[in-house]
C-alpha positions in Angstrom: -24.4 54.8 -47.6 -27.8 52.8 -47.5 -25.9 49.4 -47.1 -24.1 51.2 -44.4 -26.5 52.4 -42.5 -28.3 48.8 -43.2 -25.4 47.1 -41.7 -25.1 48.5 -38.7 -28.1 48.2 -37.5 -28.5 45.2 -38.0 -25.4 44.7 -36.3 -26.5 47.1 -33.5 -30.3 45.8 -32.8 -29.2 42.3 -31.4 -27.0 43.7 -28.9 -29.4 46.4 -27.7 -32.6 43.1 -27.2 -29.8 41.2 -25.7 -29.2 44.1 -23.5 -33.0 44.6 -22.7 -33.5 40.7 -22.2 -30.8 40.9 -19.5 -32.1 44.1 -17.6 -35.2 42.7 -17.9 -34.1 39.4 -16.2 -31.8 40.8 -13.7 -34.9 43.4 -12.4 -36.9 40.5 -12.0 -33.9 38.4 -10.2 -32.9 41.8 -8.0 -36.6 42.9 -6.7 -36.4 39.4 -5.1 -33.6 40.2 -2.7 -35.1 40.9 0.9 -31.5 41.9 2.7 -29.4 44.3 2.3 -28.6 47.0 -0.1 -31.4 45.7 -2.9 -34.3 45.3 -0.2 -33.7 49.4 1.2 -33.6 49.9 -2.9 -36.7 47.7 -3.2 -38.7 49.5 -0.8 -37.8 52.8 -2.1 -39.0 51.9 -5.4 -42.4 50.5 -4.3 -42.9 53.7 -1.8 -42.8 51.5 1.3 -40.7 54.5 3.2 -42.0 56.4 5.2 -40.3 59.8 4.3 -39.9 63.2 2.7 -36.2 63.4 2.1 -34.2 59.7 1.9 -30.4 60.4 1.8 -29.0 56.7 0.4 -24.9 56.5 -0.1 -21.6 56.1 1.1 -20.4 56.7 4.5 -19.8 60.5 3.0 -24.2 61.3 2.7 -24.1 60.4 6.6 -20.9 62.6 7.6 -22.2 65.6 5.0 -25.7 66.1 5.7 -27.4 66.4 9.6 
């Protein structure tokens, strides 16, 4: 069971740092984006709107909510 357990992890942890590496990189490539939908994300995260309730979806969040 030892060798098991042994196994796959070590299987496992290289795929969960490659995973990190790559969110990691595409964060970093995304916050660049200054159009469209990454910028309105952008400035969400970084508090740049000015607002107490932000409704952000399809064309369904405009027709269900006034």
């Amino acid at each position: 069971m030892r060798r098991f357990l042994t196994r796959t992890i070590l299987f496992i942890l290289p795929i969960i740092l490659l995973m990190l590496a790559a969110d990691f990189w595409l964060t970093k490539q995304f916050r660049q984006f200054d159009k469209g939908n990454y910028a309105v994300w952008n400035d969400l995260i970084d508090g740049r709107v000015n607002a107490d309730i932000v409704i952000y979806g399809s064309s369904r969040a405009d027709v269900h909510f006034n």
